[in-house]
C-alpha positions as CSV (number, residue, x, y, z in Angstrom):
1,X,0.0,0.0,0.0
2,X,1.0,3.4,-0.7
3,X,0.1,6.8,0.7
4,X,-0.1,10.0,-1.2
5,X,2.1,12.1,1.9
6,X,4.4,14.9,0.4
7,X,6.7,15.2,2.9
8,X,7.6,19.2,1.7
9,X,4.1,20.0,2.5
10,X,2.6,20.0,6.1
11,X,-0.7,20.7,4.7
12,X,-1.1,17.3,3.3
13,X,-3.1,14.6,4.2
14,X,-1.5,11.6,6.5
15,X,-2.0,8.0,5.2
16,X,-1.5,5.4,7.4
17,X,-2.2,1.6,6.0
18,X,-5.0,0.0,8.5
19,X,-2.4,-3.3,9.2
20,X,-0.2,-3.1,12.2
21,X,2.2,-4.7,10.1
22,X,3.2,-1.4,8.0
23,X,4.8,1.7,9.3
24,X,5.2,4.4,6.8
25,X,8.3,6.1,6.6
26,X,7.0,9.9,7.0
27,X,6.3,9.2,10.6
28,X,10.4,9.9,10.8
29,X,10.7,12.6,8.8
30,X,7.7,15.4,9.3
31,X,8.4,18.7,11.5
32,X,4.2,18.8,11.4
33,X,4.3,15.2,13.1
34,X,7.0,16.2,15.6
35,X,5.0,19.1,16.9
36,X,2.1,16.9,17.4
37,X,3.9,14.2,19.5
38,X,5.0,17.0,22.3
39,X,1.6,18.0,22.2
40,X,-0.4,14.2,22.2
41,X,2.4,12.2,23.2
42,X,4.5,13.9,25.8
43,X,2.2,16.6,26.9
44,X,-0.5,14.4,26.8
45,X,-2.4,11.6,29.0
46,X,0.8,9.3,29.2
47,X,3.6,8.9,32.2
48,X,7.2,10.0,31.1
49,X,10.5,9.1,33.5
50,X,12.0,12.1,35.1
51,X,15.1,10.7,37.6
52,X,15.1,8.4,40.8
53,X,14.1,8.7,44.1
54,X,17.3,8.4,44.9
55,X,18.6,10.9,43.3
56,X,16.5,13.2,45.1
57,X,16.5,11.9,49.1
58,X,16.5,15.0,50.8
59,X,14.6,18.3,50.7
60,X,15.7,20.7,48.8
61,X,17.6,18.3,46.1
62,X,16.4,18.0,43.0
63,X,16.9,17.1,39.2
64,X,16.5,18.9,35.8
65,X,15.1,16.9,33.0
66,X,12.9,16.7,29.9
67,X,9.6,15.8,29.1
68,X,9.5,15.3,25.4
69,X,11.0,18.6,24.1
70,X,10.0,20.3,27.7
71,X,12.6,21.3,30.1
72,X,11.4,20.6,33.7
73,X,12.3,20.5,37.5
74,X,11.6,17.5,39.9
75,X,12.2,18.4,43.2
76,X,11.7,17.2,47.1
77,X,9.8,19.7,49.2
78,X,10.7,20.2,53.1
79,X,7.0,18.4,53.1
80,X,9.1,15.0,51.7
81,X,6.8,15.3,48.8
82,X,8.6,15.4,45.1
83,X,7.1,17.8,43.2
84,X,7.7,18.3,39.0
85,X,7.1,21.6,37.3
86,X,8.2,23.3,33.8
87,X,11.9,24.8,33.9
88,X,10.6,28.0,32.7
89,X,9.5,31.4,34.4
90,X,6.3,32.6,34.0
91,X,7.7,36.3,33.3
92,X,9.3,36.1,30.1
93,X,10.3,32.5,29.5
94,X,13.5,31.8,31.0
95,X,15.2,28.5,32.3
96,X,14.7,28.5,36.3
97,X,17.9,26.3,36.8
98,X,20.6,25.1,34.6
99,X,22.5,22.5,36.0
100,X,21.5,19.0,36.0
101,X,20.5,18.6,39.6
102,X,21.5,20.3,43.0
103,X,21.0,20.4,46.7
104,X,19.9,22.3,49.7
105,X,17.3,24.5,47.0
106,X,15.2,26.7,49.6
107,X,13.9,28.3,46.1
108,X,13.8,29.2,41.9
109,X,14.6,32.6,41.4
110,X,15.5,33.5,37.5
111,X,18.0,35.3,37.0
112,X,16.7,37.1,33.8
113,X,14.1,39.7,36.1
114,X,14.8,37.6,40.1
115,X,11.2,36.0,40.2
116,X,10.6,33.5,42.4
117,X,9.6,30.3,43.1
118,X,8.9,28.0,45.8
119,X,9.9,24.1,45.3
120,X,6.6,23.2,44.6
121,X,6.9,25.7,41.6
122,X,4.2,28.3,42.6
123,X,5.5,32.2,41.8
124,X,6.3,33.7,45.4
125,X,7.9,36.9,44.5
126,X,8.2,39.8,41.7
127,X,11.6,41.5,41.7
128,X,10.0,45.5,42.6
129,X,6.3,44.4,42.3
130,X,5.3,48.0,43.8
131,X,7.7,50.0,41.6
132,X,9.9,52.2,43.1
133,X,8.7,55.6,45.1
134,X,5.3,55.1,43.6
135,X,6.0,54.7,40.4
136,X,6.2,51.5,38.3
137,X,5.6,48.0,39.2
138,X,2.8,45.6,38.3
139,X,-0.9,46.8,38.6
140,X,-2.8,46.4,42.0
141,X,-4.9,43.2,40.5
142,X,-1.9,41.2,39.7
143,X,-1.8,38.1,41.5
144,X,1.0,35.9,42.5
145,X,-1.3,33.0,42.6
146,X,-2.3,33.2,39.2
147,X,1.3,32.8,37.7
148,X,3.4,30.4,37.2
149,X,4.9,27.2,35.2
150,X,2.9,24.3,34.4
151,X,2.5,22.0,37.1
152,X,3.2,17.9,36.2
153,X,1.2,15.1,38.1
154,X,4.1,12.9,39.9
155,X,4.3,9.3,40.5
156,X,6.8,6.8,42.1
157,X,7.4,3.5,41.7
158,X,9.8,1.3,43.1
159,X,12.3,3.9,43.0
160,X,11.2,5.5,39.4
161,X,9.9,8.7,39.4
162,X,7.5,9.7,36.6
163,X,5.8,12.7,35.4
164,X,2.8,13.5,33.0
165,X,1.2,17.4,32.5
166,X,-2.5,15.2,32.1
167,X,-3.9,15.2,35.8
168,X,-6.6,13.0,34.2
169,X,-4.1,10.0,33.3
170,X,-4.4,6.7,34.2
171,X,-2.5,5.8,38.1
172,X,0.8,4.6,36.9
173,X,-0.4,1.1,38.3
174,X,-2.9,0.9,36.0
175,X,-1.1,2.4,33.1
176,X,1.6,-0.3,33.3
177,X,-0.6,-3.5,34.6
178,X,0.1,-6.4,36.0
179,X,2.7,-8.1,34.1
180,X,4.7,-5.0,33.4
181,X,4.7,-3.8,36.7
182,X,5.8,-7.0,38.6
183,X,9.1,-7.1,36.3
184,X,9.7,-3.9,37.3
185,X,9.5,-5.0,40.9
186,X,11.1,-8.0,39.7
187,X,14.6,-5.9,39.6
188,X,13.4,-2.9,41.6
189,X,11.7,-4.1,44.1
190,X,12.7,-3.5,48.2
191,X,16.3,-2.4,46.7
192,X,17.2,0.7,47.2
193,X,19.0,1.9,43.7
194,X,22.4,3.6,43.9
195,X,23.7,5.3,41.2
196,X,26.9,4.6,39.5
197,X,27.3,5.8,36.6
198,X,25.9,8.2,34.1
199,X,26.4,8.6,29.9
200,X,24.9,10.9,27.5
201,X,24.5,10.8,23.9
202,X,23.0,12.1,20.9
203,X,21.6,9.5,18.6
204,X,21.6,11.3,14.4
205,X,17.8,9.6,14.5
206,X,14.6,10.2,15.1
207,X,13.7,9.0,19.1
208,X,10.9,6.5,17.4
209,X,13.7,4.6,15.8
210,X,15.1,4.1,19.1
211,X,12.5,2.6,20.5
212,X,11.4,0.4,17.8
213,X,15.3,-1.2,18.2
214,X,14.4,-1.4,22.2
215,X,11.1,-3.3,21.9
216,X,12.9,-5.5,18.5
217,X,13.8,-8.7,20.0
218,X,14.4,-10.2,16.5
219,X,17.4,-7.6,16.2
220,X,19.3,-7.9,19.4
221,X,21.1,-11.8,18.7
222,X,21.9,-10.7,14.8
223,X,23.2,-7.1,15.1
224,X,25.0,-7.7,18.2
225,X,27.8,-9.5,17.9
226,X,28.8,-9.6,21.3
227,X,25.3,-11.0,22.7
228,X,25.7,-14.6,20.6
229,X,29.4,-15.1,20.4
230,X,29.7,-15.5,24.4
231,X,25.9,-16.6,24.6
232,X,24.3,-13.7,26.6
233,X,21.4,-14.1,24.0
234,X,20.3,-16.3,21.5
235,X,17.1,-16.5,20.0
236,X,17.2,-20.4,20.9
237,X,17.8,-20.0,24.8
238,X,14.5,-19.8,27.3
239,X,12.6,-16.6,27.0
240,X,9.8,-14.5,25.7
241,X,8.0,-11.6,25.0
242,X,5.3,-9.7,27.2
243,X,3.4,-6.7,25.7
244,X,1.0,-5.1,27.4
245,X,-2.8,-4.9,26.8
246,X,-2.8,-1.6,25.0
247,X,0.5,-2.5,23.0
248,X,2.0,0.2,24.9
249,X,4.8,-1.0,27.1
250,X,6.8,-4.4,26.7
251,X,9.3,-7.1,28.2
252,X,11.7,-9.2,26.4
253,X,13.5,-11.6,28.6
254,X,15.7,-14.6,28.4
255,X,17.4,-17.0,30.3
256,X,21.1,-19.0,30.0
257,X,19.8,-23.1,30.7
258,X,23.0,-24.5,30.1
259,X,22.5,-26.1,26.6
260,X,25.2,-26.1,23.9
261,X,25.0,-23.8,20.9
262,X,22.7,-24.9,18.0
263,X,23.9,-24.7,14.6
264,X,21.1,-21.9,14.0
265,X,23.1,-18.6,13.5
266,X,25.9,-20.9,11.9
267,X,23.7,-22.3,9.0
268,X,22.4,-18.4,8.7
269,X,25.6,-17.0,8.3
270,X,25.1,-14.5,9.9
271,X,27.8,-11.7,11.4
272,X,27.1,-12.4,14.8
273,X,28.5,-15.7,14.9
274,X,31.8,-16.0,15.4
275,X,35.2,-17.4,16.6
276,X,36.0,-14.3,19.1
277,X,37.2,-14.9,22.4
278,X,37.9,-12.6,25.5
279,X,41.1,-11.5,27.3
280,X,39.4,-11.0,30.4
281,X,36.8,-13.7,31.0
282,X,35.9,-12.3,34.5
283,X,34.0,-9.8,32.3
284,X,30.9,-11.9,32.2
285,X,32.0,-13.7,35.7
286,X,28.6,-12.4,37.8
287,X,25.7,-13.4,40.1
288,X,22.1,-14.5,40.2
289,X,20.6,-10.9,40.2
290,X,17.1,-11.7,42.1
291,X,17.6,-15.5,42.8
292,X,16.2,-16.6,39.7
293,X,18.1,-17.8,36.4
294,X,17.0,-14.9,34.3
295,X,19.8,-12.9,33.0
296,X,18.3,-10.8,29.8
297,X,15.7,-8.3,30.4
298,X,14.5,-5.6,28.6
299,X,11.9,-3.4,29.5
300,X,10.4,-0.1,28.1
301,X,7.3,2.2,29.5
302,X,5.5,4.3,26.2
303,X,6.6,6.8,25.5
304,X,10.9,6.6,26.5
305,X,11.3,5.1,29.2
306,X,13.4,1.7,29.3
307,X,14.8,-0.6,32.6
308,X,17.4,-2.8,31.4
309,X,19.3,-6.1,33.3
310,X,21.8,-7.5,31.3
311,X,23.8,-9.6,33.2
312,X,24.6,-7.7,36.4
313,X,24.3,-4.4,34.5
314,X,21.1,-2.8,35.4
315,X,20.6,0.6,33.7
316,X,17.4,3.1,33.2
317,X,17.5,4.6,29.7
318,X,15.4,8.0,29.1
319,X,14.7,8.3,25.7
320,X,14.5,12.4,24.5
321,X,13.7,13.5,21.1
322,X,15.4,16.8,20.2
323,X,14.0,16.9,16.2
324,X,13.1,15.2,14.0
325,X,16.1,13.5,13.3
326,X,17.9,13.6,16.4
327,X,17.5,12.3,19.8
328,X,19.2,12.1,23.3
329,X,19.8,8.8,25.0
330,X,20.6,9.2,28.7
331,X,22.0,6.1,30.6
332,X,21.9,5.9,34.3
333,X,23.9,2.7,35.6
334,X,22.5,1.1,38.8
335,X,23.7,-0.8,42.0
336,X,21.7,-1.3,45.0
337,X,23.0,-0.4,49.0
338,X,23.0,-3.9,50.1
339,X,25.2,-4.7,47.1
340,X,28.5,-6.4,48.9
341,X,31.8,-4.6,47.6
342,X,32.5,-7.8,44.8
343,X,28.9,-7.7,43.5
344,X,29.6,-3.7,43.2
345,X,32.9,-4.8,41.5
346,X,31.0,-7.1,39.6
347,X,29.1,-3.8,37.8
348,X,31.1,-2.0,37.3
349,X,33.2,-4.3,35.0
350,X,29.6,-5.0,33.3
351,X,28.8,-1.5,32.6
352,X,31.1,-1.8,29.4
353,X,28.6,-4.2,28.4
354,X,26.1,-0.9,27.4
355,X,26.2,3.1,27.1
356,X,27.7,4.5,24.0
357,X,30.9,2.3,23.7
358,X,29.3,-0.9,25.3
359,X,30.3,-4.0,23.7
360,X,26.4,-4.5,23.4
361,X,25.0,-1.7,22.7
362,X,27.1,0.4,20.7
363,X,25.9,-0.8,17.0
364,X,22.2,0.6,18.4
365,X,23.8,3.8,18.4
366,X,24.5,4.0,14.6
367,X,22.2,1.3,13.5
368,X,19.1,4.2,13.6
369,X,20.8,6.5,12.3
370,X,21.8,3.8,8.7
371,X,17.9,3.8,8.5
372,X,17.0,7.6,8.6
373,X,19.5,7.9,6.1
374,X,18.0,5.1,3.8
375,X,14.7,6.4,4.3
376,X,15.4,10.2,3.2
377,X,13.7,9.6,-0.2
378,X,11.1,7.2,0.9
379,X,8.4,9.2,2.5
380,X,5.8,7.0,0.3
381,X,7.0,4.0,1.4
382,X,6.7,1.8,4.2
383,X,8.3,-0.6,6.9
384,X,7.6,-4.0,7.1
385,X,6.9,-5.5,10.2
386,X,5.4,-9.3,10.3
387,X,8.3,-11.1,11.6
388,X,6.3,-13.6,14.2
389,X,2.6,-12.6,12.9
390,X,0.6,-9.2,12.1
391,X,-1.0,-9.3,15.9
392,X,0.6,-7.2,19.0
393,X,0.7,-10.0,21.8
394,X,2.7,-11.8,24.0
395,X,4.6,-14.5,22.7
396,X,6.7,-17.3,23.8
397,X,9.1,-16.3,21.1
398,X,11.6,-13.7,20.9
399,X,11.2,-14.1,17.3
400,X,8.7,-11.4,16.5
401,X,8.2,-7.9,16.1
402,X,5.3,-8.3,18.0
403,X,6.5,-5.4,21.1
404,X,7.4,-2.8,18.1
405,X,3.9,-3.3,16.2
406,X,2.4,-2.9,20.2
407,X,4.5,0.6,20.1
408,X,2.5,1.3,16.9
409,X,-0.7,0.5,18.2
410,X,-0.5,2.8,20.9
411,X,1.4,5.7,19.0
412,X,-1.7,5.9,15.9
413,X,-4.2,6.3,19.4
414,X,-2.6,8.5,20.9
415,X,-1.6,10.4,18.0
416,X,-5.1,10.1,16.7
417,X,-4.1,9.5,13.0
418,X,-6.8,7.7,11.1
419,X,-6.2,4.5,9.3
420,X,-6.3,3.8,5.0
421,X,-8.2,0.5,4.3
422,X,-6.8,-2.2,3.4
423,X,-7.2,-2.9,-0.3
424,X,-8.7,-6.6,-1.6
425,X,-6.1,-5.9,-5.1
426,X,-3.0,-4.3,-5.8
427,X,-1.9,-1.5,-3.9
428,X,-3.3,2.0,-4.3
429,X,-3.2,5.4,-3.2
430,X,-5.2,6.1,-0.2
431,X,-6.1,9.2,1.9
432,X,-7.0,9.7,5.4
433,X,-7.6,12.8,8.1
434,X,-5.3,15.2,8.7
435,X,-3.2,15.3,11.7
436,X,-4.4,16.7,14.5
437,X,-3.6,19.8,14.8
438,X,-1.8,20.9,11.9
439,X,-3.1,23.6,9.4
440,X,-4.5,21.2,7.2
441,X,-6.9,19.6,10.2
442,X,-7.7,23.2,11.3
443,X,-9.1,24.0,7.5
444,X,-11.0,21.0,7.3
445,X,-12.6,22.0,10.5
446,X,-13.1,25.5,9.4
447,X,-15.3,24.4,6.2
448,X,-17.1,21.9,8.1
């Protein structure tokens, strides 16, 4: 099926084929569509990470972050309560702080015009509100109370702290369910995180791309050449795939049993089996993370949020798009306090496992950025997704793009975009609604 999307031309139409199994390629490439997703998306009725509780313990410490394209502040109030709010004064639009995270805050003042704030981000004080000997100032029915940054709803779980700006969204309980939320308790749960490490980098992709390669367990034992040769994951080992109801959120998982190799990757010829060995073995040396034999998971909360245990090295990833074709990847390494000296050893020599160098992960950092490259003149064309089926289930195989056609299910809701039928003959052109909010949906609202 093809669509009829110019992607010069914001005012056209968006077409999106009505199978879970297609994923047109305009969805990376449109300014009009990255607007839409801070607005839908990331400003909109879903729970996005913002730090850990334990980087915020006391009152007054707090963190700078993003949701979506949205600079914001999480801080604990001398209440105990964390409290999230936009980085931005209410005056004339300035960043409040510009570090990544402090201590001992008693306030937000800006330093543009010295308004302030108190830590639960309400305006407290307007640098010469009166004026100065009667003249000047603010007018006598300004009110302090009716100023100020936009105010997130904030939840904690097991440590996580996330935000949304919908006050009307879903307790992050219910937003995750069952299965998701248990294996996040599964790693999380009565540890206290300590944080080890931290990386940054900027991925030359759009953040969608990112994801789809998180939830892809059909990728991670082909591109990865380090994840087969010293068996940290096969596709033939114990595991599966969990997607959630909506589609929205997934778990990949896997598990070492002890069997030889099969001749699988060998008959495929494929790059990521082969004859390398290790100078250090102790690298992989580790320990039974929660008591059970588990020793791959993967697991991502829509829209960028991902809790990672490979090995020993347990790592939150905060996906952060930054425009259309780029996007920030921040990596925040994890131990726990009643981790004994060896098993913090034990980390830190895993930690090269991920991050921007990691022998694992380090092809994901290019491997997006070979795709928005192939795709710059194939806006009218579409991905092909039916490894495993066309459905967005859990599975018992890791075989499947099941988790990525789940992102898809939730990002055409929540983005509202309306589906092309599918045709009984050859493909044809199709057209569907504009997307919301763009010029083209306000005109066709406008002559309705």
């Amino acid at each position: 099926m093809t669509s009829t999307v110019s992607p010069g031309s914001e005012a056209e139409s968006l077409a999106w084929p009505a199978e879970l199994t297609r994923v047109p390629y305009w969805v990376f490439q449109r300014q009009d569509v990255f607007r839409a997703e801070q607005e839908k998306l990331f400003r909109g009725p879903y729970w996005s990470y913002l730090c850990l509780e334990a980087e915020v313990p006391q009152a007054g410490d707090y963190r700078t972050t993003f949701v979506g394209d949205t600079p914001v502040i999480v801080v604990r109030d001398e209440d105990g309560e964390l409290y999230g709010f936009e980085n931005r004064c209410a005056h004339r639009g300035a960043l409040l702080a510009f570090d990544d995270g402090g201590h001992g805050a008693k306030d937000f003042t800006c330093v543009y015009h010295a308004w302030s704030y108190s830590l639960q981000g309400d305006l407290t004080g307007v640098a010469f509100q009166d004026g100065i000997k009667g003249q000047g100032g603010m007018p006598r029915h300004f009110c302090l109370a009716d100023h100020g940054p936009r105010k997130l709803r904030i939840a904690s779980l097991h440590g996580l702290v996330f935000g949304s700006f919908d006050d009307d969204v879903d307790d992050i309980e219910d937003y995750l369910g069952d299965e998701v939320r248990g294996r996040i308790e599964r790693v999380l749960g009565g540890r206290t995180p300590v944080v080890l490490g931290r990386f940054t980098q900027v991925l030359p992709n759009n953040w969608k791309l990112y994801v789809e390669n998180v939830k892809d367990s059909y990728h991670a034992s082909i591109l990865h050449l380090f994840f087969t040769t010293f068996g940290i994951n096969r596709l033939s080992q114990r595991g599966g795939i969990i997607v959630s109801e909506s589609g929205a959120h997934h778990v990949s998982y896997s598990a070492i049993d002890g069997a030889e190799k099969d001749g699988g990757y060998s008959r495929q010829n494929l790059r990521s089996d082969s004859a390398y060995t290790l100078k250090d073995p102790s690298l992989l040396e580790g320990f039974s993370e929660v008591g059970d034999d588990i020793t791959l998971q993967i697991l991502s909360v829509f829209p960028g949020f991902v809790l990672q245990q490979i090995q020993n090295a347990v790592a939150v990833r905060q996906i952060l798009p930054r425009g259309v074709a780029s996007t920030r990847l921040n990596w925040t390494y994890l131990g726990f306090a009643d981790d004994t000296p060896e098993q913090t050893q034990v980390r830190l020599k895993q930690s090269n496992l991920v991050g921007p160098a990691g022998f694992v992960s380090m092809e994901d950092g290019c491997v997006g950025g070979f795709v928005q490259r192939g795709i710059a003149g194939a806006a009218t064309q579409q991905a092909v997704l039916e490894m495993g089926g066309a459905d967005a289930a859990s599975s018992g195989s890791r075989v499947t793009e099941a988790s990525v056609r789940g992102f898809w299910k939730e990002y055409r809701s929540g983005m509202d975009l309306g589906t092309a039928p599918t045709p009984a003959t050859a493909p044809q052109p199709v057209a569907a609604r504009p997307l919301p909010g763009t010029a083209a949906a306000q005109q066709k609202e406008a002559a309705q």
